[in-house]
C-alpha positions as CSV (number, residue, x, y, z in Angstrom):
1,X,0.0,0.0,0.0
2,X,2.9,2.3,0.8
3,X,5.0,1.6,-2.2
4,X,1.2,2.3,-4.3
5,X,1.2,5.5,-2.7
6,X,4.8,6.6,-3.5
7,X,4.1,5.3,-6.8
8,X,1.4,7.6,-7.3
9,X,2.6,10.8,-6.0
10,X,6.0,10.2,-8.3
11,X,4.3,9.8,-10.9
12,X,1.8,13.0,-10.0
13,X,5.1,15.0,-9.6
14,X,6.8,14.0,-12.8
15,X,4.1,15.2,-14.7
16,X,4.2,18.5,-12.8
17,X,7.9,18.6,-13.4
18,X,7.6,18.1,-17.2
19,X,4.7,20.4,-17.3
20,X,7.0,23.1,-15.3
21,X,9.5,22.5,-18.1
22,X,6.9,23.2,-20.9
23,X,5.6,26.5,-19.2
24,X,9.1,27.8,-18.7
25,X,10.1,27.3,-22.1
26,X,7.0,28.6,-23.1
27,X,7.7,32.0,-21.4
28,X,10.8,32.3,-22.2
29,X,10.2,32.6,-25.8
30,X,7.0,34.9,-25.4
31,X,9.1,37.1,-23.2
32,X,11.5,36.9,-26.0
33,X,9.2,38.1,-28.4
34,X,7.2,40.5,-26.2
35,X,10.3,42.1,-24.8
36,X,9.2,45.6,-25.9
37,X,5.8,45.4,-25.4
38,X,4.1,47.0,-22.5
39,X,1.6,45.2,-20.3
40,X,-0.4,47.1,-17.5
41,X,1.0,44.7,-14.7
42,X,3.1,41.2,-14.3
43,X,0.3,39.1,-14.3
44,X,-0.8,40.6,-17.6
45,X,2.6,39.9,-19.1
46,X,3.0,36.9,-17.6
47,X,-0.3,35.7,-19.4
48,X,0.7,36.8,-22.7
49,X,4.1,36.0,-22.6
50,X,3.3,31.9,-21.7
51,X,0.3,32.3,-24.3
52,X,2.1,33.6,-26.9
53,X,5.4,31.1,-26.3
54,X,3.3,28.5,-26.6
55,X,1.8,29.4,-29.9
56,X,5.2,30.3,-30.9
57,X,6.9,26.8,-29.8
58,X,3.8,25.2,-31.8
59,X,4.5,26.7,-34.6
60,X,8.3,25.5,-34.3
61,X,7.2,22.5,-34.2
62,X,5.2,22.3,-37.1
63,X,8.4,23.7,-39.0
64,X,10.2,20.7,-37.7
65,X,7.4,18.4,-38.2
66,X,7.5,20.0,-42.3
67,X,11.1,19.6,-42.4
68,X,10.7,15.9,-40.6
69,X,12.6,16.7,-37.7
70,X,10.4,15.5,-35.1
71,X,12.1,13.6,-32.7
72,X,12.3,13.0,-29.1
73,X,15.6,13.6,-28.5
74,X,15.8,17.1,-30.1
75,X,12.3,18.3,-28.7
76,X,13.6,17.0,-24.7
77,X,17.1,18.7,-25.7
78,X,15.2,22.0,-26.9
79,X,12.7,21.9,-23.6
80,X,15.6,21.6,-21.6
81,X,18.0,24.1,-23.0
82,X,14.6,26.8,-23.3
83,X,13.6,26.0,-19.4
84,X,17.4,26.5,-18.6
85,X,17.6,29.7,-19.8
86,X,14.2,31.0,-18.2
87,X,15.4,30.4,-15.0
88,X,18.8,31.8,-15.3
89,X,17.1,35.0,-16.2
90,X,15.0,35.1,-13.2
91,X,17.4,34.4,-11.0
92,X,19.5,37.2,-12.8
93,X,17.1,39.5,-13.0
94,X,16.5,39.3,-9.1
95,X,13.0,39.5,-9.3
96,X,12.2,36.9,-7.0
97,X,14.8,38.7,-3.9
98,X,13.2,41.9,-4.8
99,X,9.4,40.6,-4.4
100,X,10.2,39.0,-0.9
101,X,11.8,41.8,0.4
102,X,8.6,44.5,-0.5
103,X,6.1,41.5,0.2
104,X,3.7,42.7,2.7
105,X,0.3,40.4,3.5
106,X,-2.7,41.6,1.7
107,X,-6.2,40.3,1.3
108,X,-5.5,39.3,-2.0
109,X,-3.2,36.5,-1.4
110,X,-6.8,34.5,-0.1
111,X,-7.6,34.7,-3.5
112,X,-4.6,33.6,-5.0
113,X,-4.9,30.8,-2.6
114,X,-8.4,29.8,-3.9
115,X,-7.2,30.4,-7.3
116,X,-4.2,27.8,-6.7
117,X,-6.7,25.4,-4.7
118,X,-9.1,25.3,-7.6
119,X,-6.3,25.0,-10.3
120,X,-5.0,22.3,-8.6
121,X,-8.6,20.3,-7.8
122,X,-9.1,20.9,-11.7
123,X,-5.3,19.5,-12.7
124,X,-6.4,16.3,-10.5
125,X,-8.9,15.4,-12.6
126,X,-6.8,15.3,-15.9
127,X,-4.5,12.7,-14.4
128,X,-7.5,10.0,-15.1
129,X,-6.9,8.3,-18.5
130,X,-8.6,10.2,-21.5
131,X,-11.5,9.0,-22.7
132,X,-13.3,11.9,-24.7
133,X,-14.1,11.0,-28.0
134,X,-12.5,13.1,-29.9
135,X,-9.1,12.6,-27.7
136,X,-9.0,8.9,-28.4
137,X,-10.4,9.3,-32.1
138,X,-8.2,12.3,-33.5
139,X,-6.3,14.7,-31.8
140,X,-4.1,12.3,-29.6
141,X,-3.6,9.8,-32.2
142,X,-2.7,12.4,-35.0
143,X,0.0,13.6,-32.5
144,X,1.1,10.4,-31.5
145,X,1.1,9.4,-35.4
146,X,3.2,12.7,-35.7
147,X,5.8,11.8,-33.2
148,X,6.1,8.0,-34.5
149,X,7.0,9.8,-38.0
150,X,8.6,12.2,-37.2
151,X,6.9,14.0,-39.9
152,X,3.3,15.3,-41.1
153,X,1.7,12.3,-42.2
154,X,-1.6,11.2,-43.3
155,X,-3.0,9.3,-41.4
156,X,-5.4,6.9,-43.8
157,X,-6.6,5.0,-40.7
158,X,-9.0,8.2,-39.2
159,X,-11.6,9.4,-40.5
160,X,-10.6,12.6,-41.5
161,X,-6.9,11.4,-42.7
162,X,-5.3,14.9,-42.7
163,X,-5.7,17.7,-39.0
164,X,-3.0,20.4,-39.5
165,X,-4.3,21.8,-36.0
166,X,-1.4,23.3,-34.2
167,X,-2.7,22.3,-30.7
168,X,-1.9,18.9,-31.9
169,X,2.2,20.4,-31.6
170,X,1.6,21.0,-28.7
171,X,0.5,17.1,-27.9
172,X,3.4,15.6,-29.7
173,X,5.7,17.8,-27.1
174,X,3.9,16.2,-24.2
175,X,4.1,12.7,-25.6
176,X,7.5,13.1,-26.3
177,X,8.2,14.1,-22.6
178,X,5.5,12.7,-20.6
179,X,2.6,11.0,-22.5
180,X,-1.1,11.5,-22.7
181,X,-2.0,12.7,-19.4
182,X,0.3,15.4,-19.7
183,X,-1.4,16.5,-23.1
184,X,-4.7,16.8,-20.9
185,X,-2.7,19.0,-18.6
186,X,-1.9,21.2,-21.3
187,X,-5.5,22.0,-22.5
188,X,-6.1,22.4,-18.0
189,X,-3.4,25.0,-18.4
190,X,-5.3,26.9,-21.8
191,X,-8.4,27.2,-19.2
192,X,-6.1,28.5,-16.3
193,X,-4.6,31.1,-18.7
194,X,-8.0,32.3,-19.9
195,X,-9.6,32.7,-16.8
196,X,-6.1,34.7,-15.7
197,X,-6.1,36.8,-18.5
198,X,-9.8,37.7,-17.8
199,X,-8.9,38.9,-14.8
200,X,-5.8,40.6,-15.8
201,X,-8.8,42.2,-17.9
202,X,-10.3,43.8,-15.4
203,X,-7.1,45.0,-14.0
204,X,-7.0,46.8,-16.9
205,X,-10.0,48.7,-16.2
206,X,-9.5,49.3,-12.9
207,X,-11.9,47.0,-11.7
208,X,-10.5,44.1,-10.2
209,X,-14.1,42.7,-8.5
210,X,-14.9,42.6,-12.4
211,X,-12.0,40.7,-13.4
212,X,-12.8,38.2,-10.5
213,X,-16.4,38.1,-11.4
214,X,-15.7,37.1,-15.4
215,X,-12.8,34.9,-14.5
216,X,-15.3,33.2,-12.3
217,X,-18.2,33.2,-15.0
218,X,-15.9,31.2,-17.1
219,X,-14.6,28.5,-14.7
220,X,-18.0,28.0,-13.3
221,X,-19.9,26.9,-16.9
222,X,-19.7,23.2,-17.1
223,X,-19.0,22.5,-20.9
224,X,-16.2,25.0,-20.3
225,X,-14.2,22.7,-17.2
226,X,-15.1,19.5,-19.5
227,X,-13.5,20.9,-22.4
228,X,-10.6,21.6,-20.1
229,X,-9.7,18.4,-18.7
230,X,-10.1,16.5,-22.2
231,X,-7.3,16.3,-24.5
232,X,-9.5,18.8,-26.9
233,X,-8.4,21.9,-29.3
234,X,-11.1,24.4,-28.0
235,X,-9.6,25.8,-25.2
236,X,-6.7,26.6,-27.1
237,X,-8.2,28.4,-29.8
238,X,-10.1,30.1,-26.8
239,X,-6.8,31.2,-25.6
């Protein structure tokens, strides 16, 4: 029973780890690319910048998928090298010594709290196997397909034979790290982002009980939090 348990919570933390590795990457090349633009506040920018990195690093890999340069090795040795360099600049840029020295307790941080609760309640549930239709018919088995080439292939065995959807670039990376549970996480993350930018939103407009209110509107509709623990493409367009 004690080895089961240990067994599970590895495994629950490897998947964290890889996704930690994705999201790092991610924001390092959207802060790359958003470098000179200006965002009302941090949480803003960090929205955008892990947004945008992760449509950027899907559309990388659909170059290397084109050029048939899809491979496991390359993509972990890319993940690694992106995620390396993300954290060498924050611990350069000494933003993290800076924000515990001037970090005084607010009423906020309950909310961040919740927010982090709920996130993690919601990332739970993506951990059980997928069994969405559409997962298990299309989008995970195009990816997989994808990764087993190494190419864009057709895939004469579906349905609909040929899916350029970049969301499906984004699969193939967590397959190639993880597997399919960590492709579920991905879309979990898409919902998280959303309901953060919303809020970042309302920031904006100097209305932060608005923010909270629409992030809340979206993470309280039903089809919205199935669609976000399912290995789906419709969170991501959302995004």
């Amino acid at each position: 029973m004690i080895f089961q348990i240990s067994e599970y919570f590895l495994e629950i933390f490897s998947h964290l780890f890889f996704l930690s590795l994705m999201l790092l990457s991610a924001g390092a090349v959207g802060h790359f690319c958003l470098r000179k633009a200006e965002f009302h506040s941090l949480l803003e920018k960090l929205v955008f910048s892990v947004a945008v990195g992760l449509g950027v690093c899907a559309l990388f890999l659909f170059f290397l998928a084109l050029m048939g340069w899809l491979h496991k090795v390359l993509i972990l040795i890319l993940t690694l090298v992106c995620s390396a360099g993300a954290i060498i600049h924050i611990l350069r840029s000494g933003f993290l010594t800076q924000w515990l020295r001037n970090y005084k307790p607010h009423f906020k941080d309950l909310l961040v709290v919740v927010a982090i609760f709920h996130f993690g309640l919601l990332l739970l549930v993506t951990f059980y196997p997928p069994n969405a239709w559409d997962s298990t018919m299309y989008h995970l088995p195009f990816a997989r397909q994808y990764l087993i080439d190494g190419r864009i292939t057709v895939n004469t065995g579906l349905t609909f034979p040929v899916l350029p959807v970049l969301n499906h670039m984004l699969f193939s990376w967590a397959l190639s790290l993880k597997g399919h549970l960590l492709a579920q996480m991905i879309e979990c993350v898409f919902l998280l982002l959303t309901a953060i930018g919303l809020y970042t939103w309302g920031l904006r407009q100097g209305q932060s009980a608005f923010g909270v209110s629409v992030a809340a509107f979206w993470l309280a509709h039903p089809l919205v939090l199935w669609l976000g623990r399912c290995a789906f493409v419709d969170i991501g367009v959302t995004l």
